[in-house]
C-alpha positions as CSV (number, residue, x, y, z in Angstrom):
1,X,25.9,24.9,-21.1
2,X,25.6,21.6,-22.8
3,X,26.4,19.6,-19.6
4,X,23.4,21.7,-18.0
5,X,21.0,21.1,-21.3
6,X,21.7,17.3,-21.1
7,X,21.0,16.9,-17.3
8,X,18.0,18.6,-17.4
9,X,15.8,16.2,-19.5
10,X,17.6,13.3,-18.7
11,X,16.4,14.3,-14.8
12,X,12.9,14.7,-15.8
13,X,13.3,11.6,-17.0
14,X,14.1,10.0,-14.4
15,X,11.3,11.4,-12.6
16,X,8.6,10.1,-14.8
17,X,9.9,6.7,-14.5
18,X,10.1,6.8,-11.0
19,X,6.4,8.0,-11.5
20,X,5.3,5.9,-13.7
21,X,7.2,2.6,-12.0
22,X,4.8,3.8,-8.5
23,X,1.6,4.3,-10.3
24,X,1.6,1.1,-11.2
25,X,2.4,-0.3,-7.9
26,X,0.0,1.4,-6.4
27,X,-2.9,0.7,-8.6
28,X,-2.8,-2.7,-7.8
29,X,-2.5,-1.8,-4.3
30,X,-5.6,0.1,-4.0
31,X,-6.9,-2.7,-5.9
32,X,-7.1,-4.4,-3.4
33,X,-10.1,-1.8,-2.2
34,X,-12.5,-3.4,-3.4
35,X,-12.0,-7.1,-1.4
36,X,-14.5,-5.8,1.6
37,X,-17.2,-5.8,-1.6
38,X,-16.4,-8.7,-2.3
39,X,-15.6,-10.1,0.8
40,X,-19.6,-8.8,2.3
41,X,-21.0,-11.3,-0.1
42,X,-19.0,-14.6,-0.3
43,X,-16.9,-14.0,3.3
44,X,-15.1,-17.6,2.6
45,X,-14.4,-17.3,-1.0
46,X,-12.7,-14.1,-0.6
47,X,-10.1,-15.8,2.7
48,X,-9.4,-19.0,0.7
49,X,-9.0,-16.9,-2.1
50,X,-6.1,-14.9,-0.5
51,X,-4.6,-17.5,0.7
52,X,-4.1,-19.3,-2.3
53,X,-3.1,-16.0,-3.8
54,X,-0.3,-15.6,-0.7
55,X,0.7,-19.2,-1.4
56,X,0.6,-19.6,-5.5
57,X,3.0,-15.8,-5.3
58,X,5.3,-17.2,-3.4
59,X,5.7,-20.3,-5.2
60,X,6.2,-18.0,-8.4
61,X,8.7,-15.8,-6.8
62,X,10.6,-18.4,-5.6
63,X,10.6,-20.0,-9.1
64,X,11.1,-16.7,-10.5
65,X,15.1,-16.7,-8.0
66,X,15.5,-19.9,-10.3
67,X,15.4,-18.2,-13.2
68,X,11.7,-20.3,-13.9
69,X,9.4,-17.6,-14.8
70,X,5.4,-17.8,-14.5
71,X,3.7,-16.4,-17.9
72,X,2.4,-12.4,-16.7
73,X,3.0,-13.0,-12.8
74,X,6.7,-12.5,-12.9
75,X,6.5,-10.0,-15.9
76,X,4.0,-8.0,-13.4
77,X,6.4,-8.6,-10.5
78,X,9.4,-7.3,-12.2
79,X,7.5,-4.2,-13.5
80,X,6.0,-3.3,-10.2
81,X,9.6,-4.2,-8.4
82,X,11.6,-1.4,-6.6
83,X,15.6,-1.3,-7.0
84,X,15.5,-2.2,-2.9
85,X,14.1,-5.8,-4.3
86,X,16.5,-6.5,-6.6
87,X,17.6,-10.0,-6.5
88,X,15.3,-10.9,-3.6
89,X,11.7,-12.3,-3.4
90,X,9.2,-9.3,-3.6
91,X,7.2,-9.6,-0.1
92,X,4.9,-7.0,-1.1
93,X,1.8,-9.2,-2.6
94,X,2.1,-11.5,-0.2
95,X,1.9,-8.9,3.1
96,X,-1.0,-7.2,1.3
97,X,-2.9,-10.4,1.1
98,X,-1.8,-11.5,4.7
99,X,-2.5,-8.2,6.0
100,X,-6.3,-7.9,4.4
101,X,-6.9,-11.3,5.2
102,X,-5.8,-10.6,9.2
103,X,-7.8,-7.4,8.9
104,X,-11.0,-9.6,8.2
105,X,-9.9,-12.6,10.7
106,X,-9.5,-10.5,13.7
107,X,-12.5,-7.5,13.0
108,X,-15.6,-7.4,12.6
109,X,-16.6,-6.3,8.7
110,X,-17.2,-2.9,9.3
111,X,-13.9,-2.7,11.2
112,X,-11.8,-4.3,9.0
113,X,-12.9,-2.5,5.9
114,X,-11.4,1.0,7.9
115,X,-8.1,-1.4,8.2
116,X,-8.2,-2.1,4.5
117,X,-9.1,1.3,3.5
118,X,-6.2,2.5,5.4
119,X,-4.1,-0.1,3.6
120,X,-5.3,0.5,0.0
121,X,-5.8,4.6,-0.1
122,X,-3.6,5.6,2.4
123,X,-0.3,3.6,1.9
124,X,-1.1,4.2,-2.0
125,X,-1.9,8.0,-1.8
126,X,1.2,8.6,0.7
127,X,3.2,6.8,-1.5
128,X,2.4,8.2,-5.3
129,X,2.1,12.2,-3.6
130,X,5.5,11.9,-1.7
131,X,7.1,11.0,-5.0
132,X,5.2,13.2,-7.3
133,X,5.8,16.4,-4.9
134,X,8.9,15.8,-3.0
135,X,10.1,18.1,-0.8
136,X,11.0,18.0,2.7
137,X,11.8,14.7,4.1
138,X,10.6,13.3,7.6
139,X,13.4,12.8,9.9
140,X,13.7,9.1,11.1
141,X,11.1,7.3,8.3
142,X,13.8,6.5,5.6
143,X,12.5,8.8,3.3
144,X,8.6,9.6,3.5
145,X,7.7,13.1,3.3
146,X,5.2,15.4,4.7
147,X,3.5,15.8,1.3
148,X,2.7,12.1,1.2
149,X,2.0,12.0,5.0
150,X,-0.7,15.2,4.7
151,X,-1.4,13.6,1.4
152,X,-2.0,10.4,3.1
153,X,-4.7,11.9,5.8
154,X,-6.5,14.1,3.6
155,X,-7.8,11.3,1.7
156,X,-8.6,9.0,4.0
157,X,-10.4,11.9,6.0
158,X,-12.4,12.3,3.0
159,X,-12.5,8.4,2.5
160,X,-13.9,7.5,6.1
161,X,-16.4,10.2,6.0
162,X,-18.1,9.1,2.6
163,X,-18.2,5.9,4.5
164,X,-20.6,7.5,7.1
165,X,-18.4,7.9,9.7
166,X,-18.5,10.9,12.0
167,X,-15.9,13.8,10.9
168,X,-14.6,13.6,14.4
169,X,-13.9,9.4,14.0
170,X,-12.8,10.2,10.6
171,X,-10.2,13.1,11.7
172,X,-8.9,10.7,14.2
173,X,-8.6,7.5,12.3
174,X,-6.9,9.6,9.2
175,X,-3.9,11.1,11.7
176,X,-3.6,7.6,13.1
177,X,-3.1,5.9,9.6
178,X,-0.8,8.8,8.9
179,X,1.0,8.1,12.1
180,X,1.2,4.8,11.0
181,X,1.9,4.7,7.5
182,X,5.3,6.8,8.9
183,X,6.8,3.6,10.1
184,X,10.1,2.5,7.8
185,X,9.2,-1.1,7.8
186,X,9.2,-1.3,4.2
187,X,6.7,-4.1,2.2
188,X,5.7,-5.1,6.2
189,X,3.6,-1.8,6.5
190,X,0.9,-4.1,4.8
191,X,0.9,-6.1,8.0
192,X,1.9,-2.8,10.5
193,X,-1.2,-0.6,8.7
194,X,-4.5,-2.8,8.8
195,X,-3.9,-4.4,12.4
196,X,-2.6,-1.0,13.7
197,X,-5.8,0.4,12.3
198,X,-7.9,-1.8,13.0
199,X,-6.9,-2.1,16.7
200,X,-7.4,1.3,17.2
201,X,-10.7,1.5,15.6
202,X,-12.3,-1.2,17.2
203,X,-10.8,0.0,20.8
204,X,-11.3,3.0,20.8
205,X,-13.2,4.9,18.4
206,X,-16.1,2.7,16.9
């Protein structure tokens, strides 16, 4: 009985950290939303600006290895950090500013703001419902599950039609992403989701 009672809350626990760890993650992930704004009005700023961003993170993680940490960057990094980093630079920041800046290199704007939708909602959605639900896993994808994959497409059906396009184009860019998204390539899915996206999009569908 009192191995049972101490298991259960220290399990719940558990859970909310794990929870609480991914919601911040992915709040600055779908952060990252709002660059097509931003990116409509000063196009130049915003691609300089992620590459310095890509460039100035990497300096601080590679300080950060040293044991040299950067005032609130490598405070952020560590909180935001899964156990898979430990000891190792954190690519994640990095891909998600190559990968927004590719998605705006190689599309045209409307294009590549379907890419970075598909980045910011549908990684981040996927992500936070798969661990908040559970359940069954996916066989083959290290771990996603079909709660954050159904998860995943939901919203970014509902996401590409209040963006005006046609439910048909929305239904078919949301499964891709989905599909997608399913790949086990770990913080490289910020690179694998926007061009993948993106390709399809401008190819076939818009």
């Amino acid at each position: 009985m009192n191995s049972r009672k101490s298991f259960f809350p220290r399990h719940l626990f558990n859970i909310s950290y794990m929870l609480k760890k991914e919601l911040f993650r992915k709040t600055i992930h779908m952060m990252s939303s709002f660059v097509p704004f931003f990116y409509y009005l000063y196009p130049q700023t915003v691609l300089i600006s992620l590459l310095f961003m890509s460039i100035f993170y990497l300096a601080s993680e590679v300080l950060r290895q040293n044991n040299i940490n950067i005032p609130l960057i490598s405070k952020v990094t560590e909180l935001a950090s899964r156990t898979r980093d430990n000891g190792k630079i954190v690519l994640g920041p990095i891909t998600l500013c190559a990968g927004i800046f590719m998605a705006f290199t190689f599309f045209e704007y409307r294009t590549a703001t379907i890419a970075v939708f598909a980045l910011s909602f549908g990684d981040g959605v996927a992500s936070l419902i798969g661990k908040a639900i559970q359940g069954p896993k996916i066989p083959f994808t290290f771990g996603k599950t079909f709660s954050g994959s159904i998860g995943c497409f939901l919203f970014l059906v509902l996401i590409y039609s209040s963006c005006g396009l046609r439910f048909s184009q929305a239904l078919t860019l949301a499964f891709c992403a989905s599909l997608i998204e399913l790949f086990p390539t770990g913080d490289y899915d910020n690179l694998l989701i926007p061009i993948g996206v993106g390709t399809i999009a401008q190819t076939f569908i818009i």
